[in-house]
C-alpha positions as CSV (number, residue, x, y, z in Angstrom):
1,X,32.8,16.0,-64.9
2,X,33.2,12.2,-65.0
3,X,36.5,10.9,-63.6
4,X,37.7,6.9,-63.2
5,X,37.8,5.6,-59.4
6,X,41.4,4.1,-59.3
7,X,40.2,2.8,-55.5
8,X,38.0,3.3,-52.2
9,X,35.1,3.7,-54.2
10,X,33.0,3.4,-50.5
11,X,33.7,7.4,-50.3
12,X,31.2,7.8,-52.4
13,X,29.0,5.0,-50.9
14,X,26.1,7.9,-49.2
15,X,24.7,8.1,-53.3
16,X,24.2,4.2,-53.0
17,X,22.4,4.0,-49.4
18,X,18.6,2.5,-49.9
19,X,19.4,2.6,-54.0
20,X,19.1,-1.0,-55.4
21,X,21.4,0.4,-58.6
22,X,23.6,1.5,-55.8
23,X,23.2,-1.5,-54.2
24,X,24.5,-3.1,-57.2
25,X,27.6,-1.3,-58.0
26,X,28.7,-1.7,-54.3
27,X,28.3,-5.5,-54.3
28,X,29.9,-5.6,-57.8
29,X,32.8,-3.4,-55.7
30,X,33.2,-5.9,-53.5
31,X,33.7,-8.9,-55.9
32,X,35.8,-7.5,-58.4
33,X,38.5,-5.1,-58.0
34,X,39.1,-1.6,-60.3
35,X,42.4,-3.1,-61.1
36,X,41.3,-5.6,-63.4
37,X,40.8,-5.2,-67.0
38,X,37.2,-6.0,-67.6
39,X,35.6,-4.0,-64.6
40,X,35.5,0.0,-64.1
41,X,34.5,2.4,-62.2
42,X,33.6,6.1,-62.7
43,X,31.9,9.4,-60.2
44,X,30.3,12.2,-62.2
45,X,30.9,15.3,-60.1
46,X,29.0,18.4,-60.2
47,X,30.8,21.4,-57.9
48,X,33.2,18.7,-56.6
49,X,29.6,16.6,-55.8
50,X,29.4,13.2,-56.3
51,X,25.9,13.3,-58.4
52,X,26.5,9.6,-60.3
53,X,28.1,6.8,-60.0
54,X,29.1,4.5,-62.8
55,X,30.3,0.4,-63.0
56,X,31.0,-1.3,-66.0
57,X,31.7,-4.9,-66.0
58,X,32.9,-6.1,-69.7
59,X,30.4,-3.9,-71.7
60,X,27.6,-3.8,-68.8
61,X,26.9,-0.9,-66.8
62,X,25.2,0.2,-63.8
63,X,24.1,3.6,-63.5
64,X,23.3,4.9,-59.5
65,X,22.2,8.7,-61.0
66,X,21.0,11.6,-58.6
67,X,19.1,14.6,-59.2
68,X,22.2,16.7,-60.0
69,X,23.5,14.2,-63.0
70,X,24.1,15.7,-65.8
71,X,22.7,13.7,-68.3
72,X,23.9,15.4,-71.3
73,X,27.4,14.3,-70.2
74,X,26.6,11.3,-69.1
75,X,24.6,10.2,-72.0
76,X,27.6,11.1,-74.6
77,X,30.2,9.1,-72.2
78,X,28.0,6.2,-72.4
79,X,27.4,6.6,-76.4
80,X,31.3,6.2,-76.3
81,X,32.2,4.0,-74.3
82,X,31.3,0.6,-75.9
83,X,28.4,-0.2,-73.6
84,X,26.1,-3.0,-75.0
85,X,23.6,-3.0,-72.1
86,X,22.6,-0.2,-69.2
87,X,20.4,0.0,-66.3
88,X,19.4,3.0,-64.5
89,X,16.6,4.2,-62.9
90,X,13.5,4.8,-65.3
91,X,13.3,8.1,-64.1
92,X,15.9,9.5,-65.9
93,X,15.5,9.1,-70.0
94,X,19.5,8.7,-71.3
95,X,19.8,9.7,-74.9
96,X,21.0,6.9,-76.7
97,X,19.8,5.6,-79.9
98,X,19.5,1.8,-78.1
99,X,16.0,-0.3,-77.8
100,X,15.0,-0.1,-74.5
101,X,12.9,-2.0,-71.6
102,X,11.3,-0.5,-68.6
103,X,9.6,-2.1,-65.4
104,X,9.0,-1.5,-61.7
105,X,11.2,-1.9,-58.8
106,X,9.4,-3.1,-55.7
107,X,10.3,-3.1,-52.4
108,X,9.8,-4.7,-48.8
109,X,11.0,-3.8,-45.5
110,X,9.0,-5.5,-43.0
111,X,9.2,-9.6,-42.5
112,X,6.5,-12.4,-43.4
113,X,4.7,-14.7,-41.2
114,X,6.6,-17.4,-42.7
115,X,4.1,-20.8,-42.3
116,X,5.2,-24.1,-41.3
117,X,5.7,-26.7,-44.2
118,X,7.6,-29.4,-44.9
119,X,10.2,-27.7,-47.5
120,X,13.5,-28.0,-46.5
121,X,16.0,-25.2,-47.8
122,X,19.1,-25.8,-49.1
123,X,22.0,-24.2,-50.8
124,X,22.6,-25.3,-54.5
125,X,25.5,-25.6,-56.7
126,X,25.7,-22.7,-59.1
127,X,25.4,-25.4,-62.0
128,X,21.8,-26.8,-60.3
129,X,20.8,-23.0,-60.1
130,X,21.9,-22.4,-64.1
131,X,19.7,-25.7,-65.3
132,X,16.4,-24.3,-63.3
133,X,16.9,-21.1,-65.1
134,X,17.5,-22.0,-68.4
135,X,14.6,-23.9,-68.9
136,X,12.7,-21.2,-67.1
137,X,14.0,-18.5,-70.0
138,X,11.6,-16.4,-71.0
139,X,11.6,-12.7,-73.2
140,X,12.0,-11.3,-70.4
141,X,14.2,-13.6,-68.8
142,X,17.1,-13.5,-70.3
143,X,19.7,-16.3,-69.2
144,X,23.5,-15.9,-70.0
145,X,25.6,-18.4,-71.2
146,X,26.8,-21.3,-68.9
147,X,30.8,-20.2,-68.6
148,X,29.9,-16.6,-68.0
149,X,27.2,-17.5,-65.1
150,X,29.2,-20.4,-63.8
151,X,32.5,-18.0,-63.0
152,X,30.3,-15.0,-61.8
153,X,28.0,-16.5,-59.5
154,X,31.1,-18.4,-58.1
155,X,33.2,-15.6,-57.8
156,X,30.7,-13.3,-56.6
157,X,29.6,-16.4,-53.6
158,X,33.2,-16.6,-52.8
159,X,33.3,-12.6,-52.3
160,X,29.6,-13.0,-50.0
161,X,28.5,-10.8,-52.3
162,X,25.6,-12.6,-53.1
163,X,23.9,-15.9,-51.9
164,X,21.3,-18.8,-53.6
165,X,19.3,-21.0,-52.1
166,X,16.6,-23.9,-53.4
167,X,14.4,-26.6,-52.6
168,X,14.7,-29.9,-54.0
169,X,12.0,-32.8,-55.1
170,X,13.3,-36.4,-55.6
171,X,17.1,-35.1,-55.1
172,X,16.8,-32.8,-57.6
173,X,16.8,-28.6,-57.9
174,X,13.3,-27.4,-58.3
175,X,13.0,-24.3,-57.5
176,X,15.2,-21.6,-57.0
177,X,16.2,-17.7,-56.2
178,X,19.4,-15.8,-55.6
179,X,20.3,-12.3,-54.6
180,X,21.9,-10.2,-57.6
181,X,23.5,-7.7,-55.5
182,X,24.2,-7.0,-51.9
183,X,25.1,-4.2,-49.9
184,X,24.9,-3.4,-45.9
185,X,21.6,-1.8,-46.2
186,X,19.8,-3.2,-49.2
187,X,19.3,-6.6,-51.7
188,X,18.1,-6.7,-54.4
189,X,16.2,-10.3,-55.5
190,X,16.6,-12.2,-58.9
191,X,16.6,-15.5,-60.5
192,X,13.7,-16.5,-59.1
193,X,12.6,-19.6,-61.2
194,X,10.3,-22.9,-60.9
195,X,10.6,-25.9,-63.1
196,X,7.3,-25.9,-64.8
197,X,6.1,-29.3,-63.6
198,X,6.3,-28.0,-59.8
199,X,4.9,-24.8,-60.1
200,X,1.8,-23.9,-58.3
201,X,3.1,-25.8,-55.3
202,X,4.5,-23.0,-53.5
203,X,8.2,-23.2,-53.5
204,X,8.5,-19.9,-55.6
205,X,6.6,-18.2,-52.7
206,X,7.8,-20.0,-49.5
207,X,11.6,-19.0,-51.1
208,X,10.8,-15.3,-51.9
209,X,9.6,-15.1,-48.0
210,X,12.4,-17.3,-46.5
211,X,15.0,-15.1,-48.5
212,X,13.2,-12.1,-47.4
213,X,12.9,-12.5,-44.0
214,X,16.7,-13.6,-43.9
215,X,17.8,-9.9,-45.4
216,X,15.6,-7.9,-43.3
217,X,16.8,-10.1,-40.1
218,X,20.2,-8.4,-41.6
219,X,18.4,-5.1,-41.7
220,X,18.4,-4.6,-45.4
221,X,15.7,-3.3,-47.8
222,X,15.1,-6.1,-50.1
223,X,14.2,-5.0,-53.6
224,X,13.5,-6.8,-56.7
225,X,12.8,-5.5,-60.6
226,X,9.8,-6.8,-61.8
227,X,9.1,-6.4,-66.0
228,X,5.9,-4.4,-66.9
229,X,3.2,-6.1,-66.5
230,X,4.7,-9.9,-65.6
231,X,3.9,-11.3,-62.0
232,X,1.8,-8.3,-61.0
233,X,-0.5,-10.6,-58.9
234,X,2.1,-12.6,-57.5
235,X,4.3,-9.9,-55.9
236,X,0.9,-7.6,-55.2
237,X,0.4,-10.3,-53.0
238,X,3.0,-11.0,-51.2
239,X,2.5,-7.3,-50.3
240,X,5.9,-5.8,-52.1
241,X,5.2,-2.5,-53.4
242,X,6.2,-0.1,-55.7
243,X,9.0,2.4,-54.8
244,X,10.5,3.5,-58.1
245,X,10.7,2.1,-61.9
246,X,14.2,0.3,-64.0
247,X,15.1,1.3,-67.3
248,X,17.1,-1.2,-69.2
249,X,19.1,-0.1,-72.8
250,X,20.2,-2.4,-75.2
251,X,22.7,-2.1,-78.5
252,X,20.4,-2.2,-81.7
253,X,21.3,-4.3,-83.9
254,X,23.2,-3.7,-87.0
């Protein structure tokens, strides 16, 4: 049975630990209360068992499913619930009549031998951060638009629910990378773009490291999804490796 979470959604936080879909409903938890009208939160329960946890934010949702969801249920709730997008683990195939995207989720838990260099982190403006990305957009890198990002990221900073940092050339943002979600065991990576002209310099790699070594020092898992077959060599690597796949479900178009 799925029922709403009216509050103290952290009682059912032991489905989340070392879960970087858990990881993400958590940190969205923190930033924005079940109160307001654009955010939800649902449990599935199977023999009073918490067995899936659900977040919507606007029509957005995060899906942190056991082995005891039942996806029949779950997959009809979703079909009417007005959700445009979905992300779950890859393991579990939702039956929706939605297009669909799948990838890896990597993983790393122990620190880098971080070299000296002459880059100098900083921590950029959420408008710096939005300009690096959207000339970094790819297929599958898919940047929102500017209001949206602007008043998330700032919210969601404000909360400490996430953090950004970059490395600037000439006074200006050239690289940068960001956590998406937060929790006290576990981060999960994103927004990790390079403007073109200063690629191959580095910066990508020296940030994914610096960031890395900054969550595990916090004894977090630091996870990250990576689309099939993009970056292989780069994150291979850097010695991340592959603990579980991402399914991502999209509203076809009319």
């Amino acid at each position: 049975m799925i029922s709403i979470i009216e509050n103290n959604l952290e009682e059912y936080a032991v489905l989340c630990k070392n879960n970087p879909f858990g990881c993400r409903i958590l940190s969205l938890y923190k930033t924005y209360s079940p109160k307001l009208p654009f955010v939800d939160y649902w449990v599935q329960k199977s023999d009073n068992n918490p067995v899936c946890l659900i977040a919507r934010l606007e029509s957005s949702f995060i899906l942190c499913i056991t082995n005891g969801c039942d996806i029949d249920e779950l997959s009809s709730f979703l079909r009417v619930s007005g959700a445009t997008s979905i992300i779950c683990d890859g393991n579990y195939n939702l039956d929706l009549n939605y297009n669909s995207k799948d990838g890896v989720i990597l993983s790393k838990r122990n620190k880098f031998l971080l070299e000296d260099n002459n880059f100098s982190v900083i921590n950029p403006t959420s408008k710096e951060v939005y300009s690096v990305i959207k000339e970094c957009a790819s297929d599958n890198f898919k940047v929102p638009d500017y209001n949206s990002f602007i008043l998330d990221v700032s919210h969601k900073l404000n909360k400490k629910a996430i953090r950004i940092l970059g490395i600037k050339e000439k006074e200006s943002l050239c690289s940068c990378i960001m956590t998406l979600a937060e929790s006290e065991d576990s981060a999960v990576l994103g927004a990790l773009a390079t403007l073109p002209e200063f690629r191959n310099c580095g910066y990508g790699t020296y940030l994914v490291k610096y960031l890395t070594n900054t969550l595990i020092n916090e004894n977090k898992t630091v996870y990250l999804h990576r689309a099939k077959n993009e970056n292989i060599e780069f994150y291979n690597n850097l010695g991340f490796v592959i603990s579980g796949t991402w399914k991502e479900y999209s509203l076809r178009d009319e």
